[in-house]
C-alpha positions in Angstrom: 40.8 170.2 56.7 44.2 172.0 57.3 45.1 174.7 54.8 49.2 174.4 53.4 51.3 177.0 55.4 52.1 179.6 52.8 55.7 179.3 51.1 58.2 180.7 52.6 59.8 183.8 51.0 62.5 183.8 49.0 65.7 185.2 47.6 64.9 186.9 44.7 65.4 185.4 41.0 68.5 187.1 40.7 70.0 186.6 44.1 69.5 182.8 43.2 70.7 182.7 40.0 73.7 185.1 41.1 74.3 182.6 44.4 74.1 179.2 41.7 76.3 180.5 39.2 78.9 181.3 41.8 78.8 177.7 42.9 78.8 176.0 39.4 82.4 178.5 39.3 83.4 177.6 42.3 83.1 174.0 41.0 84.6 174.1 37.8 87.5 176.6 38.8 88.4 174.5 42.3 88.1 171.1 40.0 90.7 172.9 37.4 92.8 174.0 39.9 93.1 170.6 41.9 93.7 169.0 37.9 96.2 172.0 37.3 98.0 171.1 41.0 98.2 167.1 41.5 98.3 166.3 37.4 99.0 168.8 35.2 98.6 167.3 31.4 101.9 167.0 29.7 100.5 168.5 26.7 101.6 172.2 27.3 99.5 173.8 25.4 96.6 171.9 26.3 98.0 173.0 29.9 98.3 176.6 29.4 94.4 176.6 27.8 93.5 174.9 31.3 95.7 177.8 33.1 93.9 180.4 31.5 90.1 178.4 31.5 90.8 178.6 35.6 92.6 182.0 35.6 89.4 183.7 33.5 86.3 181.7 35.5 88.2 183.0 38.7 88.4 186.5 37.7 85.0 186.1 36.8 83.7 185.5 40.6 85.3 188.8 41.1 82.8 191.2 39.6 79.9 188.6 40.1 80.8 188.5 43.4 80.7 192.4 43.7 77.4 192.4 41.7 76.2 190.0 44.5 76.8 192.2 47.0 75.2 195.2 45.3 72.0 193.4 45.0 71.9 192.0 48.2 72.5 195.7 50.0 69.4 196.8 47.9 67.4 193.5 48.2 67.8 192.5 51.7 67.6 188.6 52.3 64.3 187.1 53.2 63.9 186.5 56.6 64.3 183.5 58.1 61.1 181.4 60.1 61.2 180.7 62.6 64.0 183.3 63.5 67.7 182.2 64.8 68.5 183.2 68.0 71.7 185.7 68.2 74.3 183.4 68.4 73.4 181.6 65.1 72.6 185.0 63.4 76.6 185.8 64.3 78.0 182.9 63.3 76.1 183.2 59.8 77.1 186.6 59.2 80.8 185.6 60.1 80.7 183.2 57.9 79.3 185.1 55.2 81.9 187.8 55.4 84.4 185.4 55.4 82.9 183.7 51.9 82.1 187.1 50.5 86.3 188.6 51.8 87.5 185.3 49.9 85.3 185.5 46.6 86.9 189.3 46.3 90.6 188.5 47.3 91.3 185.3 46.1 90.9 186.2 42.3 93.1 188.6 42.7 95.8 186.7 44.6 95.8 184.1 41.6 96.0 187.2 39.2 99.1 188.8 40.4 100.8 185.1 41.3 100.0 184.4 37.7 101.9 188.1 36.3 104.9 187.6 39.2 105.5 184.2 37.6 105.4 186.3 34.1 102.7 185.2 32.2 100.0 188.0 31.4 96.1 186.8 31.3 93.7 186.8 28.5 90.5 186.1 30.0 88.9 183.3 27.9 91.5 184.0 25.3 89.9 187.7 24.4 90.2 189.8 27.0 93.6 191.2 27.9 94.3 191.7 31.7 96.3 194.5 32.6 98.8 193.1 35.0 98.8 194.5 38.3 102.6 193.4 39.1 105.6 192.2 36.9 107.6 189.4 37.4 109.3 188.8 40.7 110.6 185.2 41.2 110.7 186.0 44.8 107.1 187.1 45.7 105.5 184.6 42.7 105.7 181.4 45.0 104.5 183.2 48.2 101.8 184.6 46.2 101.0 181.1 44.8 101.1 179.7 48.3 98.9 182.4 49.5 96.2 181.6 46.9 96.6 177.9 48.1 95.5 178.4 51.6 93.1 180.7 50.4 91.5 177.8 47.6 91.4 175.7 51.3 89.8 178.0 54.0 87.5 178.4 50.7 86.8 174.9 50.6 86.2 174.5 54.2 83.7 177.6 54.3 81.8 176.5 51.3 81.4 173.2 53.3 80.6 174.6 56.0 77.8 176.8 54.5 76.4 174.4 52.2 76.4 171.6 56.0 74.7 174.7 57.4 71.6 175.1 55.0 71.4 171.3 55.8 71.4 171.4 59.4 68.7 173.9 59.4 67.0 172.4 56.9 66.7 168.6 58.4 67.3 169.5 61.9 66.3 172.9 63.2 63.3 172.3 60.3 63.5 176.2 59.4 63.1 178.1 55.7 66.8 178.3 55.5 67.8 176.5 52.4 63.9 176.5 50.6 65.0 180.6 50.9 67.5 179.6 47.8 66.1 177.4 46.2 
């Protein structure tokens, strides 16, 4: 009789629940701002509580996002079995800088686009944010733009990532996504 193969090591508790709360923010903030975007309510105030929901979850991902990293640099991922050859290694770590640069700039894109239009941010309606810039009608729609692109090449790399942990976990058979689970 064939004993199980041991399970395969894992991120740890926290690096999970770190990594899964940033993806149920990414979900709610990216469904806000698509709301906020294509069909805004015509209730203003009811609009400017949605504005500030988005606004305060996305500011959020900014210090969980820099807790992430701190954990990660003292708690080293599992590895992964059977190892990826180098090209794969490079292409995950690209893409993980690319997440992590995103998850730390974006946030703060959307804040200074939200003071150069001239509204100041209360996260969740307690905390006031200090704003980083005043108004300036000029640099507030280039801003807003800017945070666009970045809500898209965000989109595509969470995609990417999440048809990654798939790939390697259907085809290539490896630990890859049981690692975060």
């Amino acid at each position: 009789m064939r004993t199980p193969a041991p399970p395969a090591p894992r991120y740890t508790a926290v690096a999970r629940l770190l990594h899964w709360a940033t993806v149920l923010a990414l979900i709610l903030v990216g469904c806000l701002g698509l709301w906020l975007g294509w069909a805004p309510p015509q209730d203003e105030a009811f609009k400017l509580r949605l504005y500030n929901l988005h606004e305060s979850v996305g500011l959020t991902i900014l210090p969980v996002t820099l807790l992430r990293l701190a954990w990660r640099l003292w708690h080293p991922p599992p590895p992964i079995a059977p190892p990826l050859p180098p090209h794969f290694r490079r292409a995950a770590g690209a893409t993980h800088a690319a997440l992590y640069a995103l998850l730390l700039t974006m946030p703060v894109v959307g804040l200074m686009a939200t003071n150069a239009w001239g509204f100041p941010l209360t996260a969740y309606g307690i905390l006031p944010i200090p704003s980083p810039i005043g108004p300036d009608e000029a640099l507030a729609p280039k801003l807003t733009a800017l945070h666009g692109w970045m809500a898209l090449a965000l989109g595509g790399l969470v995609a990417l990532h999440a048809a990654a942990a798939l790939w390697h976990h259907i085809h290539r058979g490896d630990d890859t996504l049981r690692r975060m689970l």
